[in-house]
C-alpha positions in Angstrom: -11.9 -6.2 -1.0 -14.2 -3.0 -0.7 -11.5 -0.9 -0.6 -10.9 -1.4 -4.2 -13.2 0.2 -6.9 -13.0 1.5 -10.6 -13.0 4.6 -10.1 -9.6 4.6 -8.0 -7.7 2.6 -10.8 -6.2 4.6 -13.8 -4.0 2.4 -16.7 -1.9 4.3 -19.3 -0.4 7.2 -16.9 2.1 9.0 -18.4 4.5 9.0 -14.9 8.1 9.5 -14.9 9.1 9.3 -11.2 8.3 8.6 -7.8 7.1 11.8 -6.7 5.0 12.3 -10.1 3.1 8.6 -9.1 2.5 10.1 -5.4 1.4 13.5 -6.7 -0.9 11.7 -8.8 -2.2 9.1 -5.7 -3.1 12.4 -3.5 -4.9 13.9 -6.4 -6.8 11.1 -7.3 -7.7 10.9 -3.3 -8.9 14.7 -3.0 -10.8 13.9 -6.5 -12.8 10.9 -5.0 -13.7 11.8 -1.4 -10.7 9.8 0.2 -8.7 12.5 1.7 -8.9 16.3 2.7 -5.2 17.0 1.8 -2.9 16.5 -1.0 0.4 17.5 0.5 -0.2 14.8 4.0 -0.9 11.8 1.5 2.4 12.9 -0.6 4.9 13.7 2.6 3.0 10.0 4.1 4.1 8.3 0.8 7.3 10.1 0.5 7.8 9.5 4.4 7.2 5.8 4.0 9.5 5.3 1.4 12.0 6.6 2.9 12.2 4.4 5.6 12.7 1.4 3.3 11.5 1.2 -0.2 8.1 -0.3 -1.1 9.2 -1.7 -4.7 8.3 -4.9 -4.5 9.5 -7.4 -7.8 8.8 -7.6 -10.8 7.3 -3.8 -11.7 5.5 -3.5 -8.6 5.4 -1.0 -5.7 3.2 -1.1 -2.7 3.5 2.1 -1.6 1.1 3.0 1.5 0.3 5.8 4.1 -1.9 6.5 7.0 -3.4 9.9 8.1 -5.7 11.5 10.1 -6.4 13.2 6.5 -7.4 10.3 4.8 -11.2 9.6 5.4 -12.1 6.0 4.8 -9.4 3.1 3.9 -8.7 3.2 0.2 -6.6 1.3 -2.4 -5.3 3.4 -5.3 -3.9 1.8 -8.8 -2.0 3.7 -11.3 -0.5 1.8 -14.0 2.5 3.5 -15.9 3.3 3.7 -19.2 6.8 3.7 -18.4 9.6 2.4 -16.1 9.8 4.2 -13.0 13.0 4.1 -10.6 11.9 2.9 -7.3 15.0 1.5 -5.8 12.9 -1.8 -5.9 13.8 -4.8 -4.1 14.9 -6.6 -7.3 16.1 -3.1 -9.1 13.7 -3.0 -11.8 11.6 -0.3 -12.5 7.6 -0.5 -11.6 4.9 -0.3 -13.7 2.2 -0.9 -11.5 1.5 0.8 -8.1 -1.1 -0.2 -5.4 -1.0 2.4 -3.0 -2.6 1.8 0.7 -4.4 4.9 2.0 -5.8 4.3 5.8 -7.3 6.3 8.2 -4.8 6.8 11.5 -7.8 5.7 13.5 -7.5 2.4 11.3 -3.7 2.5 11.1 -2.9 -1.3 13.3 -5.2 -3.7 11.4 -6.8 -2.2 8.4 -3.6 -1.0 7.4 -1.7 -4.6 8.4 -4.7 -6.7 6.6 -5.0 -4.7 3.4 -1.2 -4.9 3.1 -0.6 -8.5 4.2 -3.3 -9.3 1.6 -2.0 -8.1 -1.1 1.7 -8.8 -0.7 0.2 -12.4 -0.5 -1.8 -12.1 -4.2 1.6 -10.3 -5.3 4.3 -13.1 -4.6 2.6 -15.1 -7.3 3.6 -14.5 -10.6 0.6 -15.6 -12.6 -1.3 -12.9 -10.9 1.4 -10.3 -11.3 1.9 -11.0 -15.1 -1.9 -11.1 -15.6 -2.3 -7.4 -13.6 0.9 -5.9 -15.8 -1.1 -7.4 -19.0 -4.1 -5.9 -17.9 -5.8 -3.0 -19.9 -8.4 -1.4 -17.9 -9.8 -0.4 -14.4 -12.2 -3.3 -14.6 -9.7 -5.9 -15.9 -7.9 -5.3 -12.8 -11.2 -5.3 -10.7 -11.9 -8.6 -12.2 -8.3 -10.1 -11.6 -8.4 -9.0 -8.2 -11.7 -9.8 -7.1 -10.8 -13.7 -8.4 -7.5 -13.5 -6.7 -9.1 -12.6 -3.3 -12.2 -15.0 -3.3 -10.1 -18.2 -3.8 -7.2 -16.9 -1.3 
């Protein structure tokens, strides 16, 4: 999956809620060339979310927006430290986050492949446990890049 790369994975964040893990996603976008505007990848994440919430199980959250701001299709990760509320589907709090950012021009499939994609790598636990165990940018590389060639 080319839309993942080192450079747009950060472990060990220090992120206490929601808004903090989106804040971060749109700064980390600006930062590496993936979007021309903080505040339209928050309100897209925050929009998203509010339609239904993108915790998934087991500490994960899937959060995703599209944009005529964003500039290429892009998967963020952060990895928190801590617990952070996210009304998940099971109620527990997420750790990891794989954020989808797409284009608007790309909005039907990239956006519906890259999400369908993962969600598939994400309902098995093995791979869940071995990404929350993970501790680096190119642990997680490596995990996924395995993942996705045998799936």
């Amino acid at each position: 999956m080319e839309a993942i790369s080192f450079e747009n994975i950060r472990v060990n964040e220090n992120i206490h809620s929601q808004l903090e893990a989106f804040n971060r996603i749109a700064e980390l976008a600006i930062s590496n060339g993936i979007a021309n505007s903080k505040p339209a990848i928050v309100e897209g994440l925050l929009g998203r979310e509010a339609e239904s919430t993108t915790g998934f199980m087991d500490g994960f959250a899937i959060p995703h927006t599209k944009s005529s701001e964003i500039k290429k299709p892009s998967v963020i990760i952060l990895k928190s430290t801590n617990g952070i509320e996210w009304n998940s589907l099971d109620g527990s709090p997420v750790r990891f986050i794989i954020s989808l950012l797409v284009p608007e021009e790309d909005a039907g499939t990239t956006h519906l492949t890259l999400l369908s994609s993962l969600s598939r790598i994400l309902i098995r636990s093995e791979v869940r446990d071995q990404l929350i165990n993970a501790s680096s940018a190119s642990e997680i590389v490596e995990i996924l890049s395995s993942v996705m060639k045998n799936t």
